[in-house]
C-alpha positions in Angstrom: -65.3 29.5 50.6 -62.5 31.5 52.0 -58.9 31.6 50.7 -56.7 29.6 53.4 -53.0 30.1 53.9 -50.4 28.2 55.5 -49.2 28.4 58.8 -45.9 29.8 57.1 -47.7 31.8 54.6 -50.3 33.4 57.2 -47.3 34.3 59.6 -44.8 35.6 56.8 -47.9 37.9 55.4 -46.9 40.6 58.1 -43.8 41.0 56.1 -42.6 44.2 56.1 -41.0 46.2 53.0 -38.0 46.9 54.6 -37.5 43.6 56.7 -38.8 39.7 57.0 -39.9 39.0 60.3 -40.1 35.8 62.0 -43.5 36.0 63.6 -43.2 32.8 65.8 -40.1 31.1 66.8 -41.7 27.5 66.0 -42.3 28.3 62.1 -40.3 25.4 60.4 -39.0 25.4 57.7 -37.2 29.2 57.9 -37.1 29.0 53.9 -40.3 28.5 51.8 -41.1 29.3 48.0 -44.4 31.0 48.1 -47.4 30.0 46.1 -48.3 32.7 43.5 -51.1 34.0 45.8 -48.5 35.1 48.4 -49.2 38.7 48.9 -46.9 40.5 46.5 -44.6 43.7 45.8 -45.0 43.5 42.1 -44.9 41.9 38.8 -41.7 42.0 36.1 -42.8 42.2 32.5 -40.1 42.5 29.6 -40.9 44.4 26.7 -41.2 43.4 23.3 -39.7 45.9 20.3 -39.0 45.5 16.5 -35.4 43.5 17.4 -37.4 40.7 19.1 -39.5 37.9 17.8 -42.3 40.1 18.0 -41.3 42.7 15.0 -44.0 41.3 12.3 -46.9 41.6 14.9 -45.4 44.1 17.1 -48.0 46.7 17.4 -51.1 43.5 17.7 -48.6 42.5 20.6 -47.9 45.8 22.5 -51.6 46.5 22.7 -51.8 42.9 24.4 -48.5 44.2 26.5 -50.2 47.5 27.7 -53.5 45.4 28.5 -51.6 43.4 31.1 -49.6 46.1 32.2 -52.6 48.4 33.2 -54.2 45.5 34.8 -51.4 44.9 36.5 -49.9 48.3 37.7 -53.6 49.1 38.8 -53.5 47.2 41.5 -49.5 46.6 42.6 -46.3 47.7 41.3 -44.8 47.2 37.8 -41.4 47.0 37.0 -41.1 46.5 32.7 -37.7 45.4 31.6 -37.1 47.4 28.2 -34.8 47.9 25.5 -35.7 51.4 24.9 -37.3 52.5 28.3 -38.1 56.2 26.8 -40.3 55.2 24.0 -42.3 52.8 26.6 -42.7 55.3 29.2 -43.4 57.9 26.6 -46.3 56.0 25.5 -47.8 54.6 28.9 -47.7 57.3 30.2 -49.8 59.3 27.2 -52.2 56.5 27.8 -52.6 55.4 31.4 -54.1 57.7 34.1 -51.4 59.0 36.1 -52.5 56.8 39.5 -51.5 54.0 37.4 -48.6 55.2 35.8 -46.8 56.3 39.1 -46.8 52.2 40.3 -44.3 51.8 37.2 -40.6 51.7 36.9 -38.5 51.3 34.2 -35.7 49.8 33.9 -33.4 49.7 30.4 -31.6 46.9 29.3 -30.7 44.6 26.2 -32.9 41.4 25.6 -33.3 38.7 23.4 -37.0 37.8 24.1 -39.9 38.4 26.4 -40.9 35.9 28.6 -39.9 37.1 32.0 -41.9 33.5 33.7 -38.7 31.7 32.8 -36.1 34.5 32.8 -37.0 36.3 35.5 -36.0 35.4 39.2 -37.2 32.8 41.4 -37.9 34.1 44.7 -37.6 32.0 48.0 -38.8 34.0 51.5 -36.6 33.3 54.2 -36.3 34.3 57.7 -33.4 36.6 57.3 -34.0 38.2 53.7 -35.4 37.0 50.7 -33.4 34.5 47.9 -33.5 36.0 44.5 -32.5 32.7 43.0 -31.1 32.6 39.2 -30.8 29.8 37.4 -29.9 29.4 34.0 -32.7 30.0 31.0 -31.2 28.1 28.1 -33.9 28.9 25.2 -36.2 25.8 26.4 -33.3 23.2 25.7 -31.8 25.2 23.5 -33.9 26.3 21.0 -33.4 29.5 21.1 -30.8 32.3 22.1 -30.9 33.4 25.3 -27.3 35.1 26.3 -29.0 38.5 26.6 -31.7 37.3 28.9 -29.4 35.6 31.2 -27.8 39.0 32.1 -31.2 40.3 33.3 -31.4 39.4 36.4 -27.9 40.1 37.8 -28.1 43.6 36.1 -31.6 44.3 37.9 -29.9 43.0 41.3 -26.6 45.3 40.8 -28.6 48.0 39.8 -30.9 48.0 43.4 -34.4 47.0 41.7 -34.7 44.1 44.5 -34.3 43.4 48.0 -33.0 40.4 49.2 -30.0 38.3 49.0 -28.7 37.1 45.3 -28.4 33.9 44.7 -26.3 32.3 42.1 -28.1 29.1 40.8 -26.4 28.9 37.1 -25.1 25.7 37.6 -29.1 24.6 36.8 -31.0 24.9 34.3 -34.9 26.1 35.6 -37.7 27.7 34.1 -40.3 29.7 36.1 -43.1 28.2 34.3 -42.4 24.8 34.9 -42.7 24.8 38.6 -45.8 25.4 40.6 -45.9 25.7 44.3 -48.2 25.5 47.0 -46.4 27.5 49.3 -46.6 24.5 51.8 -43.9 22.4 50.9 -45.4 20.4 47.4 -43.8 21.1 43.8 -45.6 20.2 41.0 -43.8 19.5 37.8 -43.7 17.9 34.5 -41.3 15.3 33.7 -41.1 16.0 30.1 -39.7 18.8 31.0 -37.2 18.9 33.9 -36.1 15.7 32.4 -34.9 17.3 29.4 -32.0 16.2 27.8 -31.1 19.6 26.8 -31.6 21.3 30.4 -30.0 19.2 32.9 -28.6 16.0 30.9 -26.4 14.8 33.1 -28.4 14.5 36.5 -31.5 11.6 37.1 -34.5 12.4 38.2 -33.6 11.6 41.7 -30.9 14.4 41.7 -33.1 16.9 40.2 -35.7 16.5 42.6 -33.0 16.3 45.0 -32.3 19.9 43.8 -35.6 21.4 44.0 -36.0 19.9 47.2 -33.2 21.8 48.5 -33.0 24.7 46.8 -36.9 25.5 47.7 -37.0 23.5 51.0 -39.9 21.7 49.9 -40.9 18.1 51.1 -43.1 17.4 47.9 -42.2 17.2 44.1 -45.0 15.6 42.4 -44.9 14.4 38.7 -46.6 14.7 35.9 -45.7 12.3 33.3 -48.6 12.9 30.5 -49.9 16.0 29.1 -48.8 18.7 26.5 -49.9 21.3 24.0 -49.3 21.6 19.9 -46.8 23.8 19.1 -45.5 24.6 23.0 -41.7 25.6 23.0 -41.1 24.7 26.6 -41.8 20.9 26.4 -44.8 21.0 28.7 -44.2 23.6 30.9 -46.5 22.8 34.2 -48.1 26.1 34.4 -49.8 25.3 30.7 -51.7 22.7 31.9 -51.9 22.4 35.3 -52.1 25.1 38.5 -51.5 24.8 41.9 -54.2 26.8 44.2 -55.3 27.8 47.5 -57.6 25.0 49.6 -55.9 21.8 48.0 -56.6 22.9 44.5 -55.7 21.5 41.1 -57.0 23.8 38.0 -55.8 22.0 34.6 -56.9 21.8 31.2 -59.6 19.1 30.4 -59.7 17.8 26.8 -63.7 16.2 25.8 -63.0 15.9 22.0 -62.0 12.6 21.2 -61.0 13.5 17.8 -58.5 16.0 19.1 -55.0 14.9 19.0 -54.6 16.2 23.0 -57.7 13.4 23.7 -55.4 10.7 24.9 -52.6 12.8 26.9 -54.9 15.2 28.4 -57.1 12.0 30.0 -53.6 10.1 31.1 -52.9 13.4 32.7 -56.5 13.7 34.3 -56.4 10.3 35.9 -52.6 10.9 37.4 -53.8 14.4 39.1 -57.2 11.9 40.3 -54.2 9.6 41.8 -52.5 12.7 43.8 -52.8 13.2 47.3 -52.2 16.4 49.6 -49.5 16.2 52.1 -52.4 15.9 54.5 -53.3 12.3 52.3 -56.2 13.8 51.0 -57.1 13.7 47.2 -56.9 17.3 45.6 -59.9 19.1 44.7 -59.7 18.9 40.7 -61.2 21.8 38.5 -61.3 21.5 35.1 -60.1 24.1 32.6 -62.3 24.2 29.0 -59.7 23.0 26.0 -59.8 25.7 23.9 -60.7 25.3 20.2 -57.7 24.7 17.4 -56.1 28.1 16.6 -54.2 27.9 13.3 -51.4 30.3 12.3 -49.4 29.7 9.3 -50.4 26.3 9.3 -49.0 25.7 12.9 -51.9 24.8 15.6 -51.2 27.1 18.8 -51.0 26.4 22.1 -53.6 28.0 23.6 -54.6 27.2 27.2 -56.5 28.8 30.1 -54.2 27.4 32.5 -51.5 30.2 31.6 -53.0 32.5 34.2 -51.7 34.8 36.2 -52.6 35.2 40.1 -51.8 39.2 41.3 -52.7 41.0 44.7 -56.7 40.4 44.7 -57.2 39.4 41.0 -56.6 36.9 38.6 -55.6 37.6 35.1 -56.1 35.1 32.9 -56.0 34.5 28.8 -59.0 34.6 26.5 -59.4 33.8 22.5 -61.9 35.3 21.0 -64.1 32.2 22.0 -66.7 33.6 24.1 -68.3 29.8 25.1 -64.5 28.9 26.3 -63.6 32.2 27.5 -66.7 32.5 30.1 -66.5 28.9 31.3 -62.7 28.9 32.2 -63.9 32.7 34.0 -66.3 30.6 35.9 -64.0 28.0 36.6 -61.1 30.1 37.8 -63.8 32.3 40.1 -64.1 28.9 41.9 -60.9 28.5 42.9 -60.8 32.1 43.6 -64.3 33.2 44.8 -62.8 36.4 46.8 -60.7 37.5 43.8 -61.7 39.6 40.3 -61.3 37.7 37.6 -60.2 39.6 34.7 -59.7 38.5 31.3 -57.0 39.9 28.8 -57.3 38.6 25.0 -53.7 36.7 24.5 -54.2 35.5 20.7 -51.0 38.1 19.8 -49.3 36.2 22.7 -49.6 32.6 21.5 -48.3 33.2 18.3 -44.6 33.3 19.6 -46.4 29.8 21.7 -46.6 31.5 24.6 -49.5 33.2 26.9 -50.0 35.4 29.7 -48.5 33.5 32.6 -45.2 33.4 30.8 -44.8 36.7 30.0 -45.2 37.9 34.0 -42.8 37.2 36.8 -44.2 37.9 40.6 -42.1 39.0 43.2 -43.8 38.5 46.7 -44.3 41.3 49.3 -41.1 43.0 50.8 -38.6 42.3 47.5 -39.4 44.8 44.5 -37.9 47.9 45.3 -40.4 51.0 45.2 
């Protein structure tokens, strides 16, 4: 089966880097958030070092960093976010062949942490120029300090990494990761999440979704009110259990143990994505994701999941665990949703151990916004 876009996608593809042309007159809305496999200009990663969280397992960690980032800048542009750009570049660019280490740039910069999926901008395409939208990153409700992070966007804009127009959205408190788009007008989201008390306490559901649906022109915010992961920071972040992707597709993680604690959730969650409908009022075309086995550390169970993938320019990058069973069905799964991409998989057991994974550590900018 081949990949379909959108009417709005298909005519904003002949974007060019310089300039966003409308293509026909007719193309409603003129603002759109793009689903992931919008053609892109690049991918934002943010460097871990010894001041981060990352210091006891830093070296296990930058080998998992250098995996995506080949992967990455081997097919599209790079831009890593560092605190010490000389001793990254120095060592990429001792190991990377030099075709792959010219799609990188560098840019230096305090941070507190690494995950650029929820500190990183959000980008909506519009028919003048695109919206680099920041919103507030709080540390997941507060968890965790984020003061540094918030600056990085802002600094990137000011110092001409982007194209497009900047948006201030600080007001709100919004996470990368827990959003998914189609790119055709539908959110998907997690109310555990957006409803937060310690993100946007004082606004009801009504008004967030209000929000979204203005500030991404979309007509569509569908909720998911089960699912989650042990030992996930984010309060169910969307993209660790279920992905929006091309031809009405729903990839999410499918729990068959009935002696796991996710059992119960994971099903509730099943039967609510059975109940949603495309805009067209078709049901979705549901592929399930492999749960993948309990992964202990320091007594903690992790969150791993195969839903944290990341969708680039022609390939999919997506997290393994050193579970080859789990590992090769969730490849097989995700070929299916994408039979005209690679599918590549990166070992992320470094990654969950901060509770994170691949997805979260990326940020995507689509075609005509990263600066070259």
């Amino acid at each position: 089966m081949a990949l379909t876009y959108s009417k709005k996608e298909d005519d904003f593809a002949k974007i060019s880097t310089l300039k966003f042309n409308i293509v026909e007159d007719t193309v409603k809305p003129k603002r759109f958030l793009p689903a992931e496999w919008f053609p892109q200009s690049g991918v934002q990663l943010t460097w871990p070092n010894k001041d981060t969280d990352w210091n006891y397992i830093l070296d296990e960690v930058v080998d998992c960093y250098k995996k995506m980032a080949f992967n990455i800048a081997s097919r599209e542009h790079l831009l890593i976010v560092a605190a010490d750009v000389e001793s990254v570049r120095s060592e990429l660019s001792a190991t990377f062949p030099s075709h792959v280490f010219a799609n990188i740039t560098f840019a230096e910069m305090p941070i507190n942490d690494t995950w650029a999926r929820d500190h990183g901008f959000i980008t909506v395409i519009s028919d003048e120029s695109p919206l680099l939208m920041d919103y507030t990153f709080n540390g997941w409700g507060m968890k965790f300090a984020a003061n540094l992070d918030n600056q990085i966007n802002k600094t990137l804009y000011n110092k001409g990494f982007f194209w497009g127009k900047y948006c201030n959205n600080q007001d709100f408190v919004l996470e990368g990761g827990s959003i998914e788009s189609d790119g055709c007008g539908t959110l998907l989201v997690t109310s555990e999440c957006l409803l937060s008390e310690n993100r946007n306490s004082t606004l009801s559901k009504e008004q967030i979704e209000s929000r979204l649906k203005h500030d991404f022109c979309v007509e569509r915010v569908l909720w998911l009110d089960h699912g989650y992961l042990s030992g996930d920071d984010t309060d169910s972040h969307i993209d660790t259990l279920a992905r929006l992707c091309p031809n009405d597709t729903i990839v999410y993680v499918r729990c068959t143990d009935k002696d796991d604690e996710h059992f119960e959730e994971l099903n509730k969650m099943e039967e609510q994505l059975k109940q949603f409908k495309t805009s067209d009022g078709n049901p979705y075309r549901l592929l399930a994701l492999p749960m993948a086995d309990e992964i202990v550390f320091d007594g903690e169970r992790l969150p791993a999941t195969y839903a944290n993938f990341l969708i680039i320019n022609k390939a999919v990058l997506y997290p393994t665990y050193n579970q080859p069973d789990n590992d090769e069905k969730a490849k097989e799964v995700l070929q299916q949703a994408f039979p005209e991409y690679e599918i590549v998989g990166i070992d992320c057991t470094p990654l969950i151990k901060q509770h994170g994974s691949l997805h979260c550590c990326t940020m995507q900018f689509p075609k005509g916004v990263l600066i070259q």
